[in-house]
C-alpha positions as CSV (number, residue, x, y, z in Angstrom):
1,X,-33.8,-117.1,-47.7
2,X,-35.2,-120.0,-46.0
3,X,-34.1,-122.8,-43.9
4,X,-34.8,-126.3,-45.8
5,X,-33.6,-129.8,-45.4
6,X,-31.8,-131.9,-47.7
7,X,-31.5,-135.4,-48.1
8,X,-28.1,-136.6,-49.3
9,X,-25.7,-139.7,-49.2
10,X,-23.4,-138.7,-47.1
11,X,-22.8,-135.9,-45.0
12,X,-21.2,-132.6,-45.8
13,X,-19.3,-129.8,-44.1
14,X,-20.9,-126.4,-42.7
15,X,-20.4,-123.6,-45.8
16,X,-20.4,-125.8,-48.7
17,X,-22.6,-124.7,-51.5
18,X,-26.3,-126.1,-53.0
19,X,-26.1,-125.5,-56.4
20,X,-28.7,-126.2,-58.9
21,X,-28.5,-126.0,-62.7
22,X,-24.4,-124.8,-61.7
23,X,-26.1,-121.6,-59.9
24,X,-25.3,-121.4,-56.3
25,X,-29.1,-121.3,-54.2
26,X,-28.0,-121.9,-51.2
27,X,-25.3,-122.3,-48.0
28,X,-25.4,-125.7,-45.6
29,X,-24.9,-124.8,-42.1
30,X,-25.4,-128.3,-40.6
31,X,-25.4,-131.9,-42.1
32,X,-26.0,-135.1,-39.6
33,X,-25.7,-139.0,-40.9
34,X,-29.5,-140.4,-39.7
35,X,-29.3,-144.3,-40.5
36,X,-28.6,-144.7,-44.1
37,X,-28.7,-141.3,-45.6
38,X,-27.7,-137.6,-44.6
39,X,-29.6,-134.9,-43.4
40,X,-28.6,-131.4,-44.0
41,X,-29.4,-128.2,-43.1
42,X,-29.8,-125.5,-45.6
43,X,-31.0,-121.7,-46.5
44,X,-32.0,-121.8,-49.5
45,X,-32.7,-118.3,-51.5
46,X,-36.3,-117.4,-52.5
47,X,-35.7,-116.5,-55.8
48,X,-34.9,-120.3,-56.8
49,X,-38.2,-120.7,-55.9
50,X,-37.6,-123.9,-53.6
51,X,-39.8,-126.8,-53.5
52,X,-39.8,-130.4,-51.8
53,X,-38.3,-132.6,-54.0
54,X,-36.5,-129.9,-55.7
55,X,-33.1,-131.6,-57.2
56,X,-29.7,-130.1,-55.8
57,X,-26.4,-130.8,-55.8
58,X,-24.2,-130.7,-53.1
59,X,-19.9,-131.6,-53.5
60,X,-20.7,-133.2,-56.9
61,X,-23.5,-135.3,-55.8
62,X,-27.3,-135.3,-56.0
63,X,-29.3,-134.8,-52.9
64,X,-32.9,-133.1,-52.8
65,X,-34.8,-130.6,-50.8
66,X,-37.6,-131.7,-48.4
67,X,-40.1,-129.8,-46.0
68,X,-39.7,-130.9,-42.4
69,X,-42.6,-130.0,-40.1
70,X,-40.2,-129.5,-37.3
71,X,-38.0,-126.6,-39.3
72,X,-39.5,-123.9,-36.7
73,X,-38.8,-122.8,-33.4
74,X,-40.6,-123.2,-30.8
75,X,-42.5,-126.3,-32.4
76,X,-45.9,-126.3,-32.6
77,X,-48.1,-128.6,-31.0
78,X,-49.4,-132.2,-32.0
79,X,-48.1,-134.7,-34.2
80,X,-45.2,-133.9,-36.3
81,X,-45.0,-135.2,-39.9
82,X,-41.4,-136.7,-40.8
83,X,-40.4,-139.0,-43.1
84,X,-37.9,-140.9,-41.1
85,X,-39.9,-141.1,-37.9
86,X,-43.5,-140.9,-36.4
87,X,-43.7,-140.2,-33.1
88,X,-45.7,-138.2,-30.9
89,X,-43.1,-137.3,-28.0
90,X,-40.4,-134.9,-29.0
91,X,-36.6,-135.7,-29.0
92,X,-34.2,-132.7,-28.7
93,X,-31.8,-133.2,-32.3
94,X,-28.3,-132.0,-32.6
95,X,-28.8,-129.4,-34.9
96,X,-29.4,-126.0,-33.8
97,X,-32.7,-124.4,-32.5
98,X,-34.5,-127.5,-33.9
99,X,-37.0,-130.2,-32.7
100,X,-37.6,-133.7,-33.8
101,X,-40.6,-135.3,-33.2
């Protein structure tokens, strides 16, 4: 498994499933409103061989999986890469063992 972020329109409860193609791939463990959309957290399992952009669905609705830079702990240094924000000074997040630059 590995922890990936998914954009959706509203947010969702901790536990509920990503499914794709009606198979279950995944488990959210965090979901956040960030301006206009959602922001989840997600492990996703290998074998659905995961990719950025990847269509999901989450309670009924669409959402997609997307790569963000600052998915590891500790973060690494220099710019981070996010498609919400570009910043170079960090700003602790409220989800768990994660950075957001």
């Amino acid at each position: 498994q590995t922890l990936w972020g998914i954009q959706l329109p509203v947010p969702t409860a901790a536990g509920t499933a990503v499914l794709r193609d009606n198979e279950k791939i995944g488990t959210v463990t965090r979901s956040s409103l960030i301006r206009e959309t959602a922001l989840a957290l997600a492990f996703i399992r290998s074998k659905a061989e995961p990719y950025p952009g990847m269509a999901v669905e989450i309670d009924q609705r669409p959402a997609q999986l997307v790569k963000l830079a600052y998915l590891t702990y500790p973060p690494g240094v220099g710019r981070c890469q996010n498609p919400w924000r570009q910043s170079t000074q960090w700003r602790p997040w409220n989800f768990d063992l994660v950075l957001v630059c």
